[in-house]
Structures are given as C-alpha cells and as structure tokens.
ChimeraX commands (.cxc) that place a marker at each C-alpha (Angstrom):
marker #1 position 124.79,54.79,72.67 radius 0.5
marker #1 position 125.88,51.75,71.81 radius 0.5
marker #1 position 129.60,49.60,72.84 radius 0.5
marker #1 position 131.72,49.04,69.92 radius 0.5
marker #1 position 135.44,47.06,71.33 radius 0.5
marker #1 position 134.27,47.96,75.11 radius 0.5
marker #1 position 134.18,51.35,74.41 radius 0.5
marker #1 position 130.73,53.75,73.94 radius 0.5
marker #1 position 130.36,55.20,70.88 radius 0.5
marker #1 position 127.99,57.94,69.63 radius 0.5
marker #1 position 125.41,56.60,67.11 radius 0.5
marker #1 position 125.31,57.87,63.25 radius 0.5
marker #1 position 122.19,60.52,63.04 radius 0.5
marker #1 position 122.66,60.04,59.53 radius 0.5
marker #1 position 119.51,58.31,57.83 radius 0.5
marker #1 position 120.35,54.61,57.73 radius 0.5
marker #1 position 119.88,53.75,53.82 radius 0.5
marker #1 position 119.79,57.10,52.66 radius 0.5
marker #1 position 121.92,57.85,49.75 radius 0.5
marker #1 position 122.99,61.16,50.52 radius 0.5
marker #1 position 124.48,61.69,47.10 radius 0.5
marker #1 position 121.01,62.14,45.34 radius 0.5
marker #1 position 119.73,65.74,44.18 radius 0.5
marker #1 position 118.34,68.12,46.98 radius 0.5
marker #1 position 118.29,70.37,49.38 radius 0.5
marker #1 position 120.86,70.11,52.74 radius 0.5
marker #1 position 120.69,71.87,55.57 radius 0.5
marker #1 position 123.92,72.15,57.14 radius 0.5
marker #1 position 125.25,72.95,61.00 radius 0.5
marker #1 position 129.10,72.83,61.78 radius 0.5
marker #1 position 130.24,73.90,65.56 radius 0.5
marker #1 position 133.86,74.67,66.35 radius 0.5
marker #1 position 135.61,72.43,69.34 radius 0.5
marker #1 position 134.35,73.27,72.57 radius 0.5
marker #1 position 131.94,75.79,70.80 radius 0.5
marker #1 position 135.10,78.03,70.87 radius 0.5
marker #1 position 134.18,81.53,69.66 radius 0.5
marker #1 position 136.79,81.77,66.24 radius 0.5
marker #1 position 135.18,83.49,63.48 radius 0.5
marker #1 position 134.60,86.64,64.93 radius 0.5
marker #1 position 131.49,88.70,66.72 radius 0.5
marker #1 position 128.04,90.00,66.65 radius 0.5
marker #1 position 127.61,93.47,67.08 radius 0.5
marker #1 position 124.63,95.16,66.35 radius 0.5
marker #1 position 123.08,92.05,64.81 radius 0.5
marker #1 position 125.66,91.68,62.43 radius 0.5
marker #1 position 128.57,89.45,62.01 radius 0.5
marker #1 position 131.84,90.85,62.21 radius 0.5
marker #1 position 133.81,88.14,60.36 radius 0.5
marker #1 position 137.62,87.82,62.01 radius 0.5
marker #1 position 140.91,86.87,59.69 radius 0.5
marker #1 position 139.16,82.39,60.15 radius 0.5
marker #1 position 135.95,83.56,59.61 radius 0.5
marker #1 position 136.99,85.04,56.54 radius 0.5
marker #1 position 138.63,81.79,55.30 radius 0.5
marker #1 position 136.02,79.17,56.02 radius 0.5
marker #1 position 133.96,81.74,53.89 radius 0.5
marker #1 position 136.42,81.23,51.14 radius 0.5
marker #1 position 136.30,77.49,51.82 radius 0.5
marker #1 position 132.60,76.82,51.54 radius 0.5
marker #1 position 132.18,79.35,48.82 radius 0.5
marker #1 position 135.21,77.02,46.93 radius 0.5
marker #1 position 132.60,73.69,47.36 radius 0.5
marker #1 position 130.61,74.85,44.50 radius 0.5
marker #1 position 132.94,75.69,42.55 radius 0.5
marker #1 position 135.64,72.77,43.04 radius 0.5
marker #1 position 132.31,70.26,42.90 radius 0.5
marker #1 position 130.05,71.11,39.45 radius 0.5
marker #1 position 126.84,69.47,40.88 radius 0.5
marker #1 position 126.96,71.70,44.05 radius 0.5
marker #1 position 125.85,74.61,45.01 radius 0.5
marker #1 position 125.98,76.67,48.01 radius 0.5
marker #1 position 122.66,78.32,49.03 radius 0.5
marker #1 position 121.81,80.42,51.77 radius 0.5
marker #1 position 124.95,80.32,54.58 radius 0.5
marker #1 position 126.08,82.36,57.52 radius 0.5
marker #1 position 129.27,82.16,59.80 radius 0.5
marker #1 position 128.58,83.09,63.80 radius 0.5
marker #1 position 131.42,82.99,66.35 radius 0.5
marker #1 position 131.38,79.85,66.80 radius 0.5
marker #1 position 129.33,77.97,63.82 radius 0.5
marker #1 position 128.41,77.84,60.23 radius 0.5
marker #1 position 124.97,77.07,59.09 radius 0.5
marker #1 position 124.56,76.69,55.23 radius 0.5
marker #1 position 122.42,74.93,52.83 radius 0.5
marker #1 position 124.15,72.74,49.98 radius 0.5
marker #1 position 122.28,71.69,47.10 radius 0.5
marker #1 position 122.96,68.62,44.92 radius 0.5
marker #1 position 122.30,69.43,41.54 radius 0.5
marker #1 position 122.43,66.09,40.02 radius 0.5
marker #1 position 123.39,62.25,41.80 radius 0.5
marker #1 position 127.56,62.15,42.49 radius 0.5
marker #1 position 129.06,59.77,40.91 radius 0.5
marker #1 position 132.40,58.32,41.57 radius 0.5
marker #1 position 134.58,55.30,40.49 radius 0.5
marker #1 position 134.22,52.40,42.72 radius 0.5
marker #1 position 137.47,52.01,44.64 radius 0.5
marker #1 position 139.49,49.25,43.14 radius 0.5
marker #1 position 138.46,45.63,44.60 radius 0.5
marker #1 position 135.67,47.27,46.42 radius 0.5
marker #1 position 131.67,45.22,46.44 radius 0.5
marker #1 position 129.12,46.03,44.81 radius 0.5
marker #1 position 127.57,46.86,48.40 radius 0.5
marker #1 position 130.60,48.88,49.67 radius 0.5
marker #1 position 130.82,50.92,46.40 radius 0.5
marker #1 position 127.05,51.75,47.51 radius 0.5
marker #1 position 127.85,52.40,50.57 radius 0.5
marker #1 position 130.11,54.98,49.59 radius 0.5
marker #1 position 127.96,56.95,47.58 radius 0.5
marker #1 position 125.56,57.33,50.11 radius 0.5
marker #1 position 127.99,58.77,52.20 radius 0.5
marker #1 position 128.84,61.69,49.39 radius 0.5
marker #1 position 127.38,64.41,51.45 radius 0.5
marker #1 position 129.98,63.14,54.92 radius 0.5
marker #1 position 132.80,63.39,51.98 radius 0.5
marker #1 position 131.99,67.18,50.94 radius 0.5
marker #1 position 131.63,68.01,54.61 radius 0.5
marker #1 position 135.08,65.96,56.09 radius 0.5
marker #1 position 137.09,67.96,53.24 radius 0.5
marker #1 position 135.87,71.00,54.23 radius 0.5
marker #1 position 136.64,70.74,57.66 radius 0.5
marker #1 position 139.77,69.31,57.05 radius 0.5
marker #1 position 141.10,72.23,54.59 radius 0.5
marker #1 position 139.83,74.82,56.88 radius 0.5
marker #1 position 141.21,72.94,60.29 radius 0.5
marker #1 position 144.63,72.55,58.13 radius 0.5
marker #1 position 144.28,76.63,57.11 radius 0.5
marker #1 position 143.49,77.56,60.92 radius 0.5
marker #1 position 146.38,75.29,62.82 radius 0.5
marker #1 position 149.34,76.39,59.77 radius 0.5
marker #1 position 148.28,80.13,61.19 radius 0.5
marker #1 position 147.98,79.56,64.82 radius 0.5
marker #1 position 151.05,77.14,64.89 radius 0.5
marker #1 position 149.22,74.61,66.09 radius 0.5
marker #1 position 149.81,71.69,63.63 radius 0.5
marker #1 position 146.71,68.51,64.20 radius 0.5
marker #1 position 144.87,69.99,66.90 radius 0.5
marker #1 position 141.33,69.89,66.59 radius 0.5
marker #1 position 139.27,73.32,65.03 radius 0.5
marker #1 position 135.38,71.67,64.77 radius 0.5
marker #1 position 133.50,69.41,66.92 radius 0.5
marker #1 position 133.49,65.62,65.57 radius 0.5
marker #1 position 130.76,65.33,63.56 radius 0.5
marker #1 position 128.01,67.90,62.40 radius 0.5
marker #1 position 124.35,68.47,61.55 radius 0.5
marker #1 position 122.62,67.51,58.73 radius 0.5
marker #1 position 118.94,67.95,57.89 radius 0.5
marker #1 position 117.32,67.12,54.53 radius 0.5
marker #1 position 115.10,69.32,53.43 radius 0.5
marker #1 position 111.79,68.05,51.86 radius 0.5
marker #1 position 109.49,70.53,50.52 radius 0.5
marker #1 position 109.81,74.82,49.56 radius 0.5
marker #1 position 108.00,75.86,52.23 radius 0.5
marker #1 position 110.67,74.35,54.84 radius 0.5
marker #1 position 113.22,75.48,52.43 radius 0.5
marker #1 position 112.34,78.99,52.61 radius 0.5
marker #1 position 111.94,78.68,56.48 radius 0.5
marker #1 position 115.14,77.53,57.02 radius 0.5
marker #1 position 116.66,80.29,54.42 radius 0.5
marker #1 position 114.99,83.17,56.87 radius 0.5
marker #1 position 116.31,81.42,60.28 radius 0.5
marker #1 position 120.09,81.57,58.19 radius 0.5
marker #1 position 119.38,85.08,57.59 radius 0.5
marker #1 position 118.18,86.32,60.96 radius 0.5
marker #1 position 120.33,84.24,62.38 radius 0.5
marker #1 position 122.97,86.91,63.87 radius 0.5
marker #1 position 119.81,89.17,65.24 radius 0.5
marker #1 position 119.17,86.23,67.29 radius 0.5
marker #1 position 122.30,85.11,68.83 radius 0.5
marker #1 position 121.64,86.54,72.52 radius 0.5
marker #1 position 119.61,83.52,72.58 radius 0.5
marker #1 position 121.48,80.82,70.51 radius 0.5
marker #1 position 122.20,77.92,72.65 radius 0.5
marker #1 position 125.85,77.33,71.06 radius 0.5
marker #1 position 126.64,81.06,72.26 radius 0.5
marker #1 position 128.85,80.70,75.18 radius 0.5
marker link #1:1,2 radius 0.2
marker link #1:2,3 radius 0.2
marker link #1:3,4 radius 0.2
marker link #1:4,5 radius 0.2
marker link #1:5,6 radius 0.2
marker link #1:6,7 radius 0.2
marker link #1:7,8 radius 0.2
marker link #1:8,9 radius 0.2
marker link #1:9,10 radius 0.2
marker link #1:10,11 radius 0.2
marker link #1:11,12 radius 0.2
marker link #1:12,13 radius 0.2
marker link #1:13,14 radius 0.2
marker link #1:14,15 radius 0.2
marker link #1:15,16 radius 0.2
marker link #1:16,17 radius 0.2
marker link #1:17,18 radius 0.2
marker link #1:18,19 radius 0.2
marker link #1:19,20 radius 0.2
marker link #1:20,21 radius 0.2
marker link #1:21,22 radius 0.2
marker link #1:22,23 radius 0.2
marker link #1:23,24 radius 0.2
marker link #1:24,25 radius 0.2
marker link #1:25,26 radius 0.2
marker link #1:26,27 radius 0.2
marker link #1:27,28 radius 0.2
marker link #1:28,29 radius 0.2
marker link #1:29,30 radius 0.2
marker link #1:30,31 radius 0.2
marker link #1:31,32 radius 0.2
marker link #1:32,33 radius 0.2
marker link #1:33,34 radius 0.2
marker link #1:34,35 radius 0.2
marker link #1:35,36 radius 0.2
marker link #1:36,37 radius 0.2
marker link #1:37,38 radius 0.2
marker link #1:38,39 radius 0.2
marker link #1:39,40 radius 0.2
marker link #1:40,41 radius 0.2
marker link #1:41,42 radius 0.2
marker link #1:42,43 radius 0.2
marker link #1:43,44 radius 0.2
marker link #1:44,45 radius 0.2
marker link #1:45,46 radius 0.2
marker link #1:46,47 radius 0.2
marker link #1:47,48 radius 0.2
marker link #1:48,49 radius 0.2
marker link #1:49,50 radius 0.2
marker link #1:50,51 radius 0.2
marker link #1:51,52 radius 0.2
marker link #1:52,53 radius 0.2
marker link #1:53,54 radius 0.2
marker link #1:54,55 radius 0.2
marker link #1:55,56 radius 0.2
marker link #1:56,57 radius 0.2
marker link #1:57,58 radius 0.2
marker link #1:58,59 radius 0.2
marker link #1:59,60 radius 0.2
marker link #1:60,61 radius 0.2
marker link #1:61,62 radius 0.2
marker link #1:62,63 radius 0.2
marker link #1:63,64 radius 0.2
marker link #1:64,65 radius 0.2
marker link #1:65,66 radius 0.2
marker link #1:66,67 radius 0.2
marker link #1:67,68 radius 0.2
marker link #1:68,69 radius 0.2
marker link #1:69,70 radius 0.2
marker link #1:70,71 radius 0.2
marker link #1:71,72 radius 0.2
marker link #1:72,73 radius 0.2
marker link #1:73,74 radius 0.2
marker link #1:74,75 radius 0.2
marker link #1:75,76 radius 0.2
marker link #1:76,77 radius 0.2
marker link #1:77,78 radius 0.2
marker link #1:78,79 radius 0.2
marker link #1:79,80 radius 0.2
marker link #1:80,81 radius 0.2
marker link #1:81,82 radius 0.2
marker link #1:82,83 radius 0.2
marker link #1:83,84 radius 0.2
marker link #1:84,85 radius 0.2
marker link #1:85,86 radius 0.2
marker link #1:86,87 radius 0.2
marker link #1:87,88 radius 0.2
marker link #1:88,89 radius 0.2
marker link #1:89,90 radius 0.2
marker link #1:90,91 radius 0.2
marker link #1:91,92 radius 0.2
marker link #1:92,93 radius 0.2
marker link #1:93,94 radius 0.2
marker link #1:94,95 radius 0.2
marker link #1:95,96 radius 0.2
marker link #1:96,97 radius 0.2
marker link #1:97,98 radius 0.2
marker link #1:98,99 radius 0.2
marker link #1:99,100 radius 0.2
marker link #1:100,101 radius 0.2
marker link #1:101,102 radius 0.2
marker link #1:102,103 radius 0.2
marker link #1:103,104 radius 0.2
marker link #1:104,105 radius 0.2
marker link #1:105,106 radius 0.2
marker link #1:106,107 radius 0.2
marker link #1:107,108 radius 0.2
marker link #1:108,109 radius 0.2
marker link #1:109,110 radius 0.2
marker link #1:110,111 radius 0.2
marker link #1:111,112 radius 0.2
marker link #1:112,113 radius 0.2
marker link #1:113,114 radius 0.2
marker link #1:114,115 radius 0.2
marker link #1:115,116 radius 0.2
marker link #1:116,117 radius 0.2
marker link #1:117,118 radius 0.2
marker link #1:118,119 radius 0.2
marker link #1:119,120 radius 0.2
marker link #1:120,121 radius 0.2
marker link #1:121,122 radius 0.2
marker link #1:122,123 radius 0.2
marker link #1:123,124 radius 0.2
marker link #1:124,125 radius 0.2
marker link #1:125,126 radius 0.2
marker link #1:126,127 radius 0.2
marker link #1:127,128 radius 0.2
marker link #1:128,129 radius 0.2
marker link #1:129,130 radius 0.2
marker link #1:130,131 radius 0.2
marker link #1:131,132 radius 0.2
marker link #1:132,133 radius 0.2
marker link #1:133,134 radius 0.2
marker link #1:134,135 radius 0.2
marker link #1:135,136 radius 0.2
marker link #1:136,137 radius 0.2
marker link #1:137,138 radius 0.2
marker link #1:138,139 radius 0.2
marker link #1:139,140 radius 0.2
marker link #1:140,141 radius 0.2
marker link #1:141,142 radius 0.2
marker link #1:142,143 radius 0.2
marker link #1:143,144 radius 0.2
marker link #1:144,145 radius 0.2
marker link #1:145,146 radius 0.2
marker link #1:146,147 radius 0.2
marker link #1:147,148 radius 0.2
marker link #1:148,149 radius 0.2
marker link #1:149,150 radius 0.2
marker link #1:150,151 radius 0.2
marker link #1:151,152 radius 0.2
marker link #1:152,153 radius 0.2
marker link #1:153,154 radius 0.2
marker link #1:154,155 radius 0.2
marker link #1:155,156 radius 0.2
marker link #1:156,157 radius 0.2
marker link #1:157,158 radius 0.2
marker link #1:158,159 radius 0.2
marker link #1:159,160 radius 0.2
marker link #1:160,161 radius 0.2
marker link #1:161,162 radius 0.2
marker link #1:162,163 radius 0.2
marker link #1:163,164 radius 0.2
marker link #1:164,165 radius 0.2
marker link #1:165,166 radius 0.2
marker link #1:166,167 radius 0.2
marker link #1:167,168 radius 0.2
marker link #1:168,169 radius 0.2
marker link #1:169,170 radius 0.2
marker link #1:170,171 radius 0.2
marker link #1:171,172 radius 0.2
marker link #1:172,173 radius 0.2
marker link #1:173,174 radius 0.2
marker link #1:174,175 radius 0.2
marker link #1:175,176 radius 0.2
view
C-alpha cells in the first residue's frame, strides 16, 4: 500500500502497461459489498437465481450485445459473486476525448476492460438500489478481479472451475 494525500490507498492489480483493450480472453471475478449473499442460493449444487440475480444475468448477457467486439463466454452468478469470462473480439477503439494527449488518449484505451466492468456495475447497482429503495448505496465491493488468460489449456480450465463452480461452494472462501 502506498500514501497518496496522507491517506493509504490500495494499489492497481491491473498490469501496469497493459492495454487491456486488445483481443483475448478475460477472466472475470465481481464480489458484492461485504460479500453480502444477493443473488440467491445453492441448493443441491445448483444456483437458485433470486429476482437481482436474475438481473445482473440480464446485465452481463446485454455487454455483448450493447458492445459488437464482445462476447460473453462461460459465466455463473453465486450468492454473493459473478465469475465470467469476456472476450475481446477485435482492439476497442474510441475517440480521444477532446484536448486530451496523445499519452492520456493511450491511457484510456488501456483501461477499456475497467470501462466495460464500471458500467456494468453501475447499471446493475442503479437496478438493485431503484428496487430496494435505497438510492447510492453501495451493491459490489470497490474494485474486482481480473485475470488474462494466455493459452487454451488455461482457458478451458478456468471454463470447468465456472461450471463446477456451485458444486463447490461449501468450500468457497467468499461464502459467508
């Protein structure tokens, strides 16, 4: 951790450099505040999906299709979680803000993959609070996981752990 204006802050686990708006694969973990059980509950090894689990399925079914050069692999929603793998189809490519740098327009498109993610949360925070009456308060932790994945074989892998992932939640550590 490191003290930005006298105050800790948590570092980026982000890549430093990495444009995260090339093609490829994404492996993707979002947890709810306080790891607070939402979505709905495992019985019998499956997920039973409640009226917000429903909707952030809607909402990260919606990235592919609001964003041509994405597409949604392998996801699944737990109580408290999502894990899902994006793919980037081709590099995202947006119009430099007006009187931005050369280096900040760079900077933004290697931040593409934080965009996708932040509007996602957002629209399914905003969804959650209008039906709980509870306008601005927080639905998923700060920030969220991101791993990019390099090769088939850890592709695959990581498209079986999605899958069994419900038949293993007695020992998930984010089940509370």
């Amino acid at each position: 951790m490191s003290l930005f204006k006298n105050k800790y802050r948590i570092e980026s686990i982000r890549l430093p450099e990495y444009d995260y708006s090339l093609p490829g694969y994404y492996f993707i973990n979002i947890c709810t505040k306080n790891r607070e059980n939402l979505f709905g509950e495992i019985k019998n090894n499956k997920m039973n999906l409640s009226a917000f689990g429903h909707l952030v399925k809607r909402q990260w079914r919606q990235i592919s299709k609001i964003r041509k050069n994405i597409v949604s692999d392998a996801f699944i929603i737990i109580p408290n979680h999502i894990h899902g793998i994006l793919t980037i189809v081709e590099a995202i490519h947006e119009l430099p803000l007006q009187g931005s740098s050369p280096r900040g327009w760079a900077k933004r498109r290697q931040m593409m993959l934080s965009k996708i993610i932040g509007q996602f949360k957002m629209q399914t925070a905003k969804q959650i609070n209008q039906f709980k009456n509870t306008p601005g308060l927080p639905v998923w932790q700060r920030n969220y996981y991101e791993h990019i994945i390099r090769n088939e074989s850890e592709l695959n892998r990581i498209r079986v752990y999605i899958k069994n992932n419900p038949a293993n939640w007695h020992n998930d550590r984010n089940n509370t």
